[in-house]
C-alpha positions in Angstrom: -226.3 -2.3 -69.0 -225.5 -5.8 -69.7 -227.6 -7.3 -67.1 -230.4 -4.9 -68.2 -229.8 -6.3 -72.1 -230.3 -9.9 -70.6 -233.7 -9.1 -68.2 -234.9 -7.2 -72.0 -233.9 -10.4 -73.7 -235.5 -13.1 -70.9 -239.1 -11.0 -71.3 -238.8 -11.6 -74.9 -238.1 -15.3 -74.7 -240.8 -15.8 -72.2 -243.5 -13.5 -73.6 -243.3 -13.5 -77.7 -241.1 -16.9 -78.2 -242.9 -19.1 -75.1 -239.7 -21.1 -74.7 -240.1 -24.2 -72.2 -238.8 -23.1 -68.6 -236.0 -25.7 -69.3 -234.9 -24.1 -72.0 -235.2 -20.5 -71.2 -232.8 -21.7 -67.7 -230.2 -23.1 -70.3 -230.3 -19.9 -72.3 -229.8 -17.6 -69.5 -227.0 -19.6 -67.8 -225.4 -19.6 -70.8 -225.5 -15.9 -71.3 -224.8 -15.4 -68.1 -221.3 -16.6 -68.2 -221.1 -14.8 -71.6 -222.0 -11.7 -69.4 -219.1 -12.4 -67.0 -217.0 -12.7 -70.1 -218.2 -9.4 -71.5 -217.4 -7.6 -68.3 -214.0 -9.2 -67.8 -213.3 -7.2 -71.2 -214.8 -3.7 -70.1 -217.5 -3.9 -72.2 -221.2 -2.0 -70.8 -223.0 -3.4 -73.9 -223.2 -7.0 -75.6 -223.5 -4.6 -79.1 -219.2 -3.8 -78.0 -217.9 -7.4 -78.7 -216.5 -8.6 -82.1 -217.1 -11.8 -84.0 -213.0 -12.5 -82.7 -214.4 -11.6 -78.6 -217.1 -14.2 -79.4 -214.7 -17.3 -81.0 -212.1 -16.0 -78.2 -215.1 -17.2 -75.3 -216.5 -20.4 -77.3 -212.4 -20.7 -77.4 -211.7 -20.3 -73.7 -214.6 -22.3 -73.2 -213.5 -25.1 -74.7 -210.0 -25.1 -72.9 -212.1 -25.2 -69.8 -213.2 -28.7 -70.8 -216.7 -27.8 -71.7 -218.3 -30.5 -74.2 -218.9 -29.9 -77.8 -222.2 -30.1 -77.2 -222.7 -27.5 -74.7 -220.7 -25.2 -76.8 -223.3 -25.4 -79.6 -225.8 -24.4 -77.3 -224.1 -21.9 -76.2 -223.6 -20.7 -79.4 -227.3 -20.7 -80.1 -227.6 -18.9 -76.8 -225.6 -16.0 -78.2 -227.4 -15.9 -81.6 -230.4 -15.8 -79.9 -229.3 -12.9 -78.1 -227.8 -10.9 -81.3 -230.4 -11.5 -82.9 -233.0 -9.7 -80.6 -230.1 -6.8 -80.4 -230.5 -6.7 -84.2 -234.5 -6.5 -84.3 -234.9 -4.2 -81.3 -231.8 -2.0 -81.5 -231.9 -1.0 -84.6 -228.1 -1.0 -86.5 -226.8 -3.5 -84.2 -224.6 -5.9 -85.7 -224.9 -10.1 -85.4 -220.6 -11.0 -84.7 -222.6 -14.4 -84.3 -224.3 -14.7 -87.7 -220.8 -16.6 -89.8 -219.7 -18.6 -87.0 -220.7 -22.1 -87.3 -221.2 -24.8 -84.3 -218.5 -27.2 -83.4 
């Protein structure tokens, strides 16, 4: 189910937002080791993680010596993502929307 919520969410990106393909590659990469995450933890859906799963990843991440910089994105990459599970699932909560960037 979690791939299937991340081909939903790439359509999106390329059909209603027109990201650049750069851009779109980033996102996707991003989510994808999100995904791996998400599975380590049992979860069949990206709506079963908390706001504490998602600072526990951008966390991990950063012990893994991952820049600043790429953990913003990241971050973006995963509002991104709740957000489209908010407009097109309806009652799905953002755990993104009060974390803030490093």
């Amino acid at each position: 189910m979690l791939e299937s919520q991340l081909d939903l969410l790439q359509q999106h990106l390329i059909v209603e937002k027109g990201l650049a393909r750069n851009t779109l590659a980033a996102y996707m990469s991003d989510l994808q080791h999100f995904c791996a995450f998400a599975q380590a933890r049992g979860a069949s859906t990206f709506q079963e993680l908390t706001r504490e799963d998602i600072i526990g990843y951008l966390a991990e991440r950063r012990q893994q010596g991952i820049a600043a910089r790429t953990i913003a994105r990241e971050l973006v990459s995963l509002k991104t993502l709740y957000r489209f599970l908010h407009l097109y699932e309806a009652g799905t909560a953002d755990p993104t929307a009060q974390i803030q960037a490093p």
